[in-house]
Each structure stands twice: as C-alpha cells, then as structure tokens.
C-alpha positions in Angstrom: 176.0 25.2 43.3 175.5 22.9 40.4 177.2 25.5 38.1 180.5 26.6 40.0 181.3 29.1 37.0 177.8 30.6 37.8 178.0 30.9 41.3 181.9 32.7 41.4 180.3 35.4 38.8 177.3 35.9 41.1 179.6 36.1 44.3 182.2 38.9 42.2 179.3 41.0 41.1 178.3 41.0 45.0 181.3 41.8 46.2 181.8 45.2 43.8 178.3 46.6 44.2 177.1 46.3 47.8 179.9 44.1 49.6 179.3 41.4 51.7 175.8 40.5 52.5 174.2 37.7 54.3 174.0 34.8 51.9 172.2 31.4 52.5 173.2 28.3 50.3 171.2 25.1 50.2 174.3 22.7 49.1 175.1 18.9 50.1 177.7 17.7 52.7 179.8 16.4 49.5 179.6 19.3 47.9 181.2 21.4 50.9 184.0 18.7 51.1 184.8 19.1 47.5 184.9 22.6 47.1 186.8 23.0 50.3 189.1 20.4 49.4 189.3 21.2 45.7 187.9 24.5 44.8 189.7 26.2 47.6 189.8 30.0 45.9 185.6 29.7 45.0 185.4 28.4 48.5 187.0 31.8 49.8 184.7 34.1 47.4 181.5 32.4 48.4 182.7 32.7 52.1 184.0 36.8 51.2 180.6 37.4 49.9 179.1 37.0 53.0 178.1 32.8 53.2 176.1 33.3 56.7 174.2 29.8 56.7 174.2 26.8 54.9 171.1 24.5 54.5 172.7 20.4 54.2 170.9 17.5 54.3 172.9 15.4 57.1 170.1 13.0 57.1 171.5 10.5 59.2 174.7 9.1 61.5 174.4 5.5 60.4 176.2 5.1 57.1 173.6 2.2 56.5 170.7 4.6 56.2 172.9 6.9 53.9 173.1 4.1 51.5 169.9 3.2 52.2 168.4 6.7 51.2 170.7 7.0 48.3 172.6 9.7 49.5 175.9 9.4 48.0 177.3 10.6 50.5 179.7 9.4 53.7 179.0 10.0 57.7 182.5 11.5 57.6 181.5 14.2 54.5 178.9 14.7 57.2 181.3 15.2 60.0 183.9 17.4 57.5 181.2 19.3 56.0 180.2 20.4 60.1 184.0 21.1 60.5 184.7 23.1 57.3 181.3 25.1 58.0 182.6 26.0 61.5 185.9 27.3 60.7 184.6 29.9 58.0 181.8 31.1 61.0 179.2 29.6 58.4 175.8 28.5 60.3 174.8 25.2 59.7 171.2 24.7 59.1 170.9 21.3 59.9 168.5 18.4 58.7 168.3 15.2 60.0 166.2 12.2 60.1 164.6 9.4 62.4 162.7 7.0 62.1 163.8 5.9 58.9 162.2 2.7 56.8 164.6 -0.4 58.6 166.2 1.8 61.0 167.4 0.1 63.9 167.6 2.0 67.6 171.2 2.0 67.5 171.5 3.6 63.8 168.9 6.5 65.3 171.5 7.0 68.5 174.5 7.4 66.1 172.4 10.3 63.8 172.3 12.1 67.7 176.1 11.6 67.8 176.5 13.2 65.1 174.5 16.3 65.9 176.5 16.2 69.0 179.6 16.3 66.9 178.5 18.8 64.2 176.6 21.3 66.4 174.6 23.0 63.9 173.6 26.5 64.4 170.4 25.2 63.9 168.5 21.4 64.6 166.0 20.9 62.0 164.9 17.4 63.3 162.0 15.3 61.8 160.6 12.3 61.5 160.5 10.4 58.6 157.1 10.1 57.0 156.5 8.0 53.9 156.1 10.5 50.9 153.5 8.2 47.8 155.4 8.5 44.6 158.9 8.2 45.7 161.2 5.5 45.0 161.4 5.0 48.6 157.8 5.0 49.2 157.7 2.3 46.4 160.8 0.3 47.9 158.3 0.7 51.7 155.1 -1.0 49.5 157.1 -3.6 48.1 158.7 -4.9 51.1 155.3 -4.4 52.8 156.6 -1.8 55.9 153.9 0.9 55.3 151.7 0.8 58.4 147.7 -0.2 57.5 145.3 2.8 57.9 147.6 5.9 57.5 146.8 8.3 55.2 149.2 9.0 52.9 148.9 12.0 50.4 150.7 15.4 50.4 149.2 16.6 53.5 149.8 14.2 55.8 151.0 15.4 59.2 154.7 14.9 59.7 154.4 12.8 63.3 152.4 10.4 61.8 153.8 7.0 62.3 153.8 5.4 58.5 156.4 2.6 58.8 156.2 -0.7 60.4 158.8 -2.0 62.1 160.1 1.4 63.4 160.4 2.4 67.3 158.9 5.8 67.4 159.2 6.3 70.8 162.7 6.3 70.7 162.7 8.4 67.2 160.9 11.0 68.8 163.0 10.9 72.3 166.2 11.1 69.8 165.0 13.7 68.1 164.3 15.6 71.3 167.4 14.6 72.5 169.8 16.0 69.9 167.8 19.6 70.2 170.2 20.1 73.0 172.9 20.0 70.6 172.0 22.8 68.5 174.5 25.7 68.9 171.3 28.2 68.8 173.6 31.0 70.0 175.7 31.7 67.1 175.8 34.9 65.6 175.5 35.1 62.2 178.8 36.6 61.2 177.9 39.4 58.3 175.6 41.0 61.1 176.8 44.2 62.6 177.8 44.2 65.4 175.4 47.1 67.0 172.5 44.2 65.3 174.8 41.2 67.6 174.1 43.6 70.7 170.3 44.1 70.1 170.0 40.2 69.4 171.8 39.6 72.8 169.7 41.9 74.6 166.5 40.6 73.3 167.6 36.7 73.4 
C-alpha cells in the first residue's frame, strides 16, 4: 500500500489472468480512510480483486494511548476503517492492545468498546510486552516503569508482566472480554460457495 500506482497494476494483472482470488492486505486504519475517502476507483479494484481480509493495527480505544504509541492515527479512523471494511464484506484481522505503558483501567475498557463496535472477523488481542530497542522501551527506562527482574530480550513470553504501574488483571479480563466480540462466523467472501457449505458443516 505504500505505492498506490504499484498496487492498482498488481490488482489489473489479477483481474485478467485468474480473476478474483482471495487477497490479504496488511494496511493501517488511515490508510483505509483515505483510500476510501479519496482513492475511491483503487478502492473498488483492490476490493474486485478479491480483498478477503485486512490485517490493521487498531491498537487501542483511548485516543491517549494512540498518541502515546505514535500512531498517527484517530479512534474514529479506527471506528471508519471497521465500517468501510464491513460494507465491502472485507474481514478484519484485528490487533489490539492492553496493558499499555500508563494505561489507565478506563483507557483499557474503551479499546473493548471499540472491538464491540468494530467487530472484527477476527480478535487478535495481546498484551503489551516491553520490546529492548524501541523508542518506547527507551521512553519505559527513562521514566523508570519497566518492572525489576523481567527478562527482556526477543524471546520473552508475551503474558509476561513488564510494566509497572499497569493492572494486569484487568488487561487480561479485557482482553478476554472483547474475544466475545469477534465476528468469528464471517465467511470470507471470494470463497465458493460449495467451500461456505463444507465450512458450515464442519464449524
């Protein structure tokens, strides 16, 4: 999605050799906004070639932690992006975070709001564990919120509990919580529908 020129030329050439097939994109919430909003014809041809999920990086409800995480992006992209996705009968691979650096209760109850309101056709939930190396991880070790005798390389397990300060009993009953929000039953649309009925049966 970085080069729109690139990605209408890849969709055309689909389109005249084999048709639609089942196409996953890994774009931004912005990103869907925009092209919706004002690429409207490559919107279309991505959707004709046979867009069947879309991987975005919701991250959170609270607009705090958005700005917080650098995200350039708004809760209500979030909540348009959702929308857009679910009229074209695009899956939404979801990702959303708790337990973020600062993170307040409240701020982790509006990210399940907005899983509530987005439905994606799948809840990729996690908790947030301090990555070394990051500008976020740096930002944690200078305002002293990493928790003492973690271990924190690139293996660490993802339900370790690395920041201070955080309530992760209520990240992780959130987190659980906004699973029942995940619209699991969606049917791809670019699957046949004799592959719909054999999914049904073997649900």
């Amino acid at each position: 999605t970085f080069h729109p020129q690139r990605v209408a030329e890849w969709c055309e050439v689909i389109l005249r050799k084999h048709g639609p097939i089942p196409l996953w994109m890994q774009v931004r919430s912005d990103w869907v906004v925009s092209c919706y909003q004002k690429h409207r014809d490559l919107w279309a041809l991505i959707c004709r070639a046979g867009l069947t999920w879309a991987s975005v990086g919701y991250e959170s409800g609270s607009q705090r932690m958005l700005d917080y995480l650098n995200k350039k992006t708004t809760v209500m992209e979030n909540i348009e992006a959702g929308r857009i996705l679910d009229e074209a009968g695009v899956n939404s691979f979801g990702n959303f975070l708790w337990g973020l650096p600062t993170e307040t209760n409240a701020e982790m109850d509006e990210t399940v709001n907005l899983v509530a309101q987005i439905r994606p056709g799948y809840l990729s939930g996690s908790i947030y564990c301090n990555f070394p190396g990051t500008d976020l991880d740096r930002q944690c070790r200078s305002d002293g919120l990493i928790s003492p005798g973690g271990v924190y390389d690139r293996s660490h397990l993802p339900w370790q509990m690395t920041i201070r300060g955080v309530d992760y009993n209520h990240a992780f009953a959130c987190r659980k919580n906004a699973s029942g929000f995940g619209n699991y039953l969606r049917m791809p649309k670019a699957l046949s529908e004799d592959r719909k009925r054999d999914l049904v049966a073997t649900a």
